[in-house]
N, C-alpha and C positions, 0 to 999 in steps of 0.2 A: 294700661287699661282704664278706663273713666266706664264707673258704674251707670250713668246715665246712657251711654252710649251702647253699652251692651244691652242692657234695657229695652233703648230704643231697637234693638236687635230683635231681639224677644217678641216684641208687639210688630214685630214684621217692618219696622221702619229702615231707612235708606240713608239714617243720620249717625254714620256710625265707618271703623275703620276692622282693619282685618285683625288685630290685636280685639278689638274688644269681640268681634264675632267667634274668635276661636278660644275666647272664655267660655263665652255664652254654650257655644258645643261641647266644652269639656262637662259644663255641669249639665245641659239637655242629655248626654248621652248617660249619663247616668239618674235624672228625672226630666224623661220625655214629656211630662206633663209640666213643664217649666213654662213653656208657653201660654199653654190654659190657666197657670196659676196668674201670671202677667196681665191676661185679660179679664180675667175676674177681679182684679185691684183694681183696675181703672175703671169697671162696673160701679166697683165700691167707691170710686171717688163722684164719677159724675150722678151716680144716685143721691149722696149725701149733697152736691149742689142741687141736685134738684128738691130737695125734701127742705132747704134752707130760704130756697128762693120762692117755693109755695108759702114758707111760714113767714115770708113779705121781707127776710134777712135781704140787703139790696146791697152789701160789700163782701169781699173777700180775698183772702189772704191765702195763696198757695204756695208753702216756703217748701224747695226741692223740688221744684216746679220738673224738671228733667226737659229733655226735648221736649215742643211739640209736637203734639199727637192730637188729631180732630175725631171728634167734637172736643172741644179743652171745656174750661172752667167758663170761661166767659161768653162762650158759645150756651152752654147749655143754661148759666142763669140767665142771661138775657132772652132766652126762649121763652122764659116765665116772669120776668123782671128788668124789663126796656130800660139798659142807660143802667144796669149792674156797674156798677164800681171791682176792679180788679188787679190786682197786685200779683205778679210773678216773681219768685224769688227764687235763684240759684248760685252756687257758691263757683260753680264752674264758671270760665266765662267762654269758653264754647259756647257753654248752654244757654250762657245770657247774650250772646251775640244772635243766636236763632231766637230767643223770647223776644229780643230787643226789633225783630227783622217781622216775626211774622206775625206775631203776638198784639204789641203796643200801637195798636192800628188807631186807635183814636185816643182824646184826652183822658177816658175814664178806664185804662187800661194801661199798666205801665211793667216793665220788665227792672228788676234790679240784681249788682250783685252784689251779694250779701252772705254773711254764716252765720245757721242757727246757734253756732257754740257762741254767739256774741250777741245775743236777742237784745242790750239794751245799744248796740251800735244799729242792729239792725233795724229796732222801732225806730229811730232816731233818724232813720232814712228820708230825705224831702220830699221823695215820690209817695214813700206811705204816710206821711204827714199827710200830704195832699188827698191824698185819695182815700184813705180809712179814717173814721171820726171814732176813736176809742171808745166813745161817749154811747153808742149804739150799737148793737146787735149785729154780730159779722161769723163769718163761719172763716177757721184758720184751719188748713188740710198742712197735714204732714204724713203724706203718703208713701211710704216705702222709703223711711229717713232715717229713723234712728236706730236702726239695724248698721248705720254708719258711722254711728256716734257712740264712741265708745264709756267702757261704764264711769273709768277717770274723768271723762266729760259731763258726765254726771245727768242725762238728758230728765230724768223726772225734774230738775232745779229746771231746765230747761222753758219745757212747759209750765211750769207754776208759774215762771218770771213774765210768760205770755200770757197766759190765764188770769194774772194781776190787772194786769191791767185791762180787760176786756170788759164790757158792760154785761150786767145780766140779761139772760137769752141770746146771749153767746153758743157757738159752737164748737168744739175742737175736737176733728177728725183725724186717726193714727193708725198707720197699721205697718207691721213690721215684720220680717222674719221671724219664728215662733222656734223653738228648740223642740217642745212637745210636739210629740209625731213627726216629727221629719226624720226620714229617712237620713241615716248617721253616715254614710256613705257621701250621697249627693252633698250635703252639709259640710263634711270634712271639705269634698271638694270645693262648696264656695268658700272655705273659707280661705285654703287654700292657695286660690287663686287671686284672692283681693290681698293678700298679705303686702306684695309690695305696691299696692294702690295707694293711694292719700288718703281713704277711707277706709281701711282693715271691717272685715264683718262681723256683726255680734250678734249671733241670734239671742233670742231671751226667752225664760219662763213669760207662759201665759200670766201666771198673777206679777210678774214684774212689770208688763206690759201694762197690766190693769192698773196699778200703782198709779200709772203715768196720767189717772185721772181722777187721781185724788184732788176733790174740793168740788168736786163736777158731779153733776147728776147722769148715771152710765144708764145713756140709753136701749132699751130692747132691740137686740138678747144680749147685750152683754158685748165684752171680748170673746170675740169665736172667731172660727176658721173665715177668711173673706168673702169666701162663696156662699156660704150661711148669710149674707146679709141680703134682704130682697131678695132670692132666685127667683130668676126667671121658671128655673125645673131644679127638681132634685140632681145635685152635681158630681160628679163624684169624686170621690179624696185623691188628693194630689200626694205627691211624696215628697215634696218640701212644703210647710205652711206658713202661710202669713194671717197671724192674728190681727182683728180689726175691728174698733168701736169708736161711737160718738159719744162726747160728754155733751150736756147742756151748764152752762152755771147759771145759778138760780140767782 
């Protein structure tokens, strides 16, 4: 089963095999609202490129990139931001073979593969050489990632070692399965079923979550449920959650 793939399930995509679909049904059938939680993350992600690309931020870095799914990252800064600079990053190479296909369409767009658990192999990358200038303001999304990365892996080091080196009015956006409020049933079950994946699942406390952006100024409201960030309309509670915030560094 490849988390990306089942994912890709979730948000109604066709990039995906009958192993991961019939994950994705063992935990829908027990939170039917899997789906609407899936689509509210990806709300959360391309609102955060939009709200980076209004603040004149003109790179970005999306590490756990997953399948594509349109509008993506670079569709919607360039909406606001002609000639966005963008970086895909996925440790899968499935998933880097469809970034790599449908993704890195021109020069200032590129698909690599890479693991967060190695951020200084990963910065060290010649596509993100090229394309991200440290030196300047860039927003780096880790959207539905470290709920992957287990606690031995240590991911608040993770982030800090990215955060290091990013210029001030930086962005770094996170959001992750949440243990608070999640229904204990649906939860056993993903967890469950990712055991013998390459990536086992962790959910975490809302303040270990918050942790993750220690040294960052935590933008309003805060780590909250991901539907709470921008609604469109009052949403209503899901039964598995994913907590969700943006830092700034100052």
């Amino acid at each position: 089963m490849s988390h990306a793939r089942a994912y890709d399930y979730v948000l109604g995509g066709k990039d995906n095999f009958e192993v991961d679909r019939e994950a994705a049904r063992q935990v829908i059938a027990l939170a039917p609202d899997l789906p609407a939680l899936g689509r509210a993350q990806r709300r959360f992600l391309l609102r955060a490129t939009q709200m980076c690309a209004k603040a004149g931020i003109t790179q970005f870095l999306d590490v756990g990139a997953g399948i594509p799914t349109s509008p993506n990252v670079h569709e919607t800064a360039r909406a606001i931001v002609p000639g966005a600079r963008v970086v895909y990053v996925d440790s899968d190479p499935i998933v880097f073979v469809h970034n790599r296909a449908l993704l890195a369409t021109d020069d200032n767009v590129a698909s690599i593969q890479a693991d967060v658990r190695r951020p200084a192999e990963l910065l060290g990358d010649p596509q993100i050489r090229r394309l991200i200038n440290f030196d300047e303001p860039m927003l780096l999304l880790f959207i539905g990632l470290f709920h992957l990365v287990t606690d031995e892996e240590d991911p608040a080091a993770v982030v800090a070692e990215f955060r290091d080196r990013m210029a001030p009015g930086s962005h770094i956006c996170i959001s992750q399965f949440c243990v608070d409020g999640s229904d204990p049933a649906a939860k056993a079950k993903l967890e469950e079923i990712s055991v013998n994946s390459p990536a086992p699942m962790t959910f975490r406390p809302r303040a270990e979550i918050e942790s993750f952006f220690d040294g960052l100024e935590l933008l309003p409201p805060g780590v909250v449920d991901v539907q709470e960030w921008w609604p469109d309309a009052t949403a209503a509670p899901t039964m598995l959650k994913v907590a969700a915030g943006i830092g700034r560094k100052r």
